[in-house]
C-alpha positions in Angstrom: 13.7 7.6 -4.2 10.9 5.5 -2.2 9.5 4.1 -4.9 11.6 1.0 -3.9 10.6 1.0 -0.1 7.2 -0.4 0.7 6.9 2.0 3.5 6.2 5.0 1.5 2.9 2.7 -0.4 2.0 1.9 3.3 2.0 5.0 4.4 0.4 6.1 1.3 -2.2 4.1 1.9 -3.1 5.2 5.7 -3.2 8.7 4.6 -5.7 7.6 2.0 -7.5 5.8 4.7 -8.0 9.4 6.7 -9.1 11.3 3.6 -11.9 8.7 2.6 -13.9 9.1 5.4 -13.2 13.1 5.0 -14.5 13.2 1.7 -17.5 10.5 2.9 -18.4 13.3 5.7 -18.3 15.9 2.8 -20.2 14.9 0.3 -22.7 13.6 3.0 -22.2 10.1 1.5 -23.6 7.8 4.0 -27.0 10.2 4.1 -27.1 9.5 0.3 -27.1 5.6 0.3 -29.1 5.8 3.9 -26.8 4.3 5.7 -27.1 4.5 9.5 -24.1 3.9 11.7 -26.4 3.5 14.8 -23.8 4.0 17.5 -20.5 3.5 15.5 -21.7 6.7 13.9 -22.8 8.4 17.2 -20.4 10.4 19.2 -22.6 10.6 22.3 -23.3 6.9 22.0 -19.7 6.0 21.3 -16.8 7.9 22.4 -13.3 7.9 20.2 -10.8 9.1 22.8 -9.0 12.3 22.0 -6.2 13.9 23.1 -5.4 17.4 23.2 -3.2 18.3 20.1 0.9 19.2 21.4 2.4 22.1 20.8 5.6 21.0 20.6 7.0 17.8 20.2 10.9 16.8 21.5 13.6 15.9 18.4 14.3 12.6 18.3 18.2 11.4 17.6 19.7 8.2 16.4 23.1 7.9 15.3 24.9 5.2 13.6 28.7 4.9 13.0 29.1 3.5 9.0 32.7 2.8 8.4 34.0 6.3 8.9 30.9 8.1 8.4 28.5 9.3 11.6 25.1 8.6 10.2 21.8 10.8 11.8 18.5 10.9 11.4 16.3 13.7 13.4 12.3 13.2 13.6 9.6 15.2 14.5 5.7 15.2 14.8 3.3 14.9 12.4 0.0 16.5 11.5 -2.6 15.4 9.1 -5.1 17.4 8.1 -7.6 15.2 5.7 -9.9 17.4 4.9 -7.3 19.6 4.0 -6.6 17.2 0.9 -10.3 17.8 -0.5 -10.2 21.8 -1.1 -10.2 22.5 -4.6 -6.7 24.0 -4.5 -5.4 20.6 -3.6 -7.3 18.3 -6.3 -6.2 17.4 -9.3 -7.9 17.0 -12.3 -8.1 13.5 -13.6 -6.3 13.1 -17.0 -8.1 9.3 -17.6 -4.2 7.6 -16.3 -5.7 6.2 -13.5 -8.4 4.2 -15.3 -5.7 3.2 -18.0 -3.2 1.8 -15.5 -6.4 -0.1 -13.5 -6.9 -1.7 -17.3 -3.4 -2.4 -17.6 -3.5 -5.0 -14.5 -4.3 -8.1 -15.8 -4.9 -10.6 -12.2 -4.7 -13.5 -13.8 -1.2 -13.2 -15.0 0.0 -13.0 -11.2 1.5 -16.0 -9.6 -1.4 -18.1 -8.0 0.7 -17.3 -4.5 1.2 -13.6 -4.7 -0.9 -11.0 -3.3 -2.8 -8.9 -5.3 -0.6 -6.0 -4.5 2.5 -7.9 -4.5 
């Protein structure tokens, strides 16, 4: 399941968009090219806004009537840690099966008006 719904990939992809600059900040990345952020990259110079983190978050209900079935779905919050995804007991080693499915895309068969991703 979710292999079908583009949701899961999108989601996917944000998560991978918060670990990125974790592992960046980790491996001191940007020191390593000497790269300066100038203000971007300063805190004191440029505040991100914060909020404090909730303790508790209320459920959230919806209910749908499907023929003779009541249909419910119950949400909750959500925490990401991203650096969380870098500690050694969450890695995984790398078997080569990423390089071979990058090898296996081949661009040029795609339709001229699809999306690389499509």
């Amino acid at each position: 399941m979710g292999r079908d719904r583009p949701v899961y990939a999108q989601l996917r992809n944000c998560i991978d968009l918060l670990v990125a600059p974790a592992f960046i900040k980790q491996h001191d990345l940007l020191g390593q090219a000497g790269l300066e952020l100038s203000a971007l990259g300063d805190e004191k110079s440029y505040s991100v806004e914060t909020y404090p983190a909730l303790q508790e978050v209320a459920t959230a209900v919806n209910a749908i009537w499907k023929g003779t079935t009541l249909m419910t779905q119950f949400g909750g919050g959500v925490e990401i840690r991203p650096s969380e995804a870098l500690s050694p007991e969450n890695r995984l080693a790398d078997d080569g099966s990423a390089a071979k499915a990058r090898d296996a895309i081949r661009l040029e068969d795609l339709p001229a008006d699809a999306w690389w991703w499509d």
